[in-house]
C-alpha positions as CSV (number, residue, x, y, z in Angstrom):
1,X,-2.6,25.7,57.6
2,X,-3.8,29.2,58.5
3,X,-4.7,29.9,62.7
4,X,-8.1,30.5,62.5
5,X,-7.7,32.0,65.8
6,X,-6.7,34.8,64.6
7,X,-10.2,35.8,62.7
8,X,-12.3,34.2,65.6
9,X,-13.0,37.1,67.7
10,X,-12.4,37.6,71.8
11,X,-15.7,36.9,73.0
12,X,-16.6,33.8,71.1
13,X,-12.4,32.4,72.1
14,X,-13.7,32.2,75.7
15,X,-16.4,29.5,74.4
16,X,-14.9,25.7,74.8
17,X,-15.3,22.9,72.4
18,X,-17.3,20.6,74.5
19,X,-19.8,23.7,75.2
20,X,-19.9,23.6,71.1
21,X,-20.4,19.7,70.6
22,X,-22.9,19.7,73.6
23,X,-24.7,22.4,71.9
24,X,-25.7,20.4,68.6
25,X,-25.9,17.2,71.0
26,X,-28.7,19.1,72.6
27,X,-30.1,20.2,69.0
28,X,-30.0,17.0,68.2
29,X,-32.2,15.4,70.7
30,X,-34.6,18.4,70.4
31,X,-34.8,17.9,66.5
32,X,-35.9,14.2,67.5
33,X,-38.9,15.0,69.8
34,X,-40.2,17.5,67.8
35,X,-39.8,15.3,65.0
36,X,-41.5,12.4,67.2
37,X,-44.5,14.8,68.4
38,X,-45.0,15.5,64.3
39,X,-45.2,11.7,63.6
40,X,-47.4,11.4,66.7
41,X,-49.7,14.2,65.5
42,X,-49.8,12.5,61.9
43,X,-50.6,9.2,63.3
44,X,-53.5,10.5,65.2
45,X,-54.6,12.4,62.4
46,X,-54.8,8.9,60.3
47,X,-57.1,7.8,62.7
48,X,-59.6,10.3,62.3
49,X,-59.4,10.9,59.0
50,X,-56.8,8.0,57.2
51,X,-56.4,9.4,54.3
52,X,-55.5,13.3,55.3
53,X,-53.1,11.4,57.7
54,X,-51.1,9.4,55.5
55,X,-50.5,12.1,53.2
56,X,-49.1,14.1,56.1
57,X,-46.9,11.6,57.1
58,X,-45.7,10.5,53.8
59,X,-44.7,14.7,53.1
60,X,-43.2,15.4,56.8
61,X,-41.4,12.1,57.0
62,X,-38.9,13.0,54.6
63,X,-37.9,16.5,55.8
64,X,-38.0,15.3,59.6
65,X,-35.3,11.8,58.9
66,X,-33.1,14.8,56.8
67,X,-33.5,16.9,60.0
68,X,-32.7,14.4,62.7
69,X,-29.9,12.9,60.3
70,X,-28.4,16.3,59.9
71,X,-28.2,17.7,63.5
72,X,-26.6,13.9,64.0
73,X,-24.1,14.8,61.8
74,X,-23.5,18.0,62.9
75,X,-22.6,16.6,66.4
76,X,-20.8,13.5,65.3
77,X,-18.6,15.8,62.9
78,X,-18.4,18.5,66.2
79,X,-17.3,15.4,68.5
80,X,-14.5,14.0,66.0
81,X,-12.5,17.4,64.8
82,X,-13.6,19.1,68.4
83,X,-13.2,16.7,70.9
84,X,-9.5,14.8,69.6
């Protein structure tokens, strides 16, 4: 297998893994509340106006599970080849 050290370059070197991993943990949990201020602001749209609201929520909800699910993964898969 080729050293990857080799192409990473001296300032990024100094940068440890768990900085890396807590980096996308942090994403993660920001991806979530802005994700569950969206859903708020959706759900109190269907209360003044139901029909405006539910058609926000059923387009956002898609993109905002693929967001939270993917910063997940990007944490879980930084914590398991990273963090060994």
């Amino acid at each position: 297998m080729p050293d990857a050290s080799k192409h990473e370059t001296t300032w990024t070197q100094s940068i440890t893994n768990e900085s890396v991993c807590q980096y996308f943990y942090v994403i993660f949990f920001v991806t979530a509340l802005l994700a569950a201020i969206a859903v708020g602001m959706d759900v109190l749209l269907m209360f003044k106006r139901p029909a405006l609201g539910m058609s926000m929520l059923i387009r956002s909800a898609p993109a905002l599970i693929l967001a939270i699910a993917n910063s997940l993964f990007l944490y879980i898969l930084c914590a398991r080849t990273l963090l060994k």
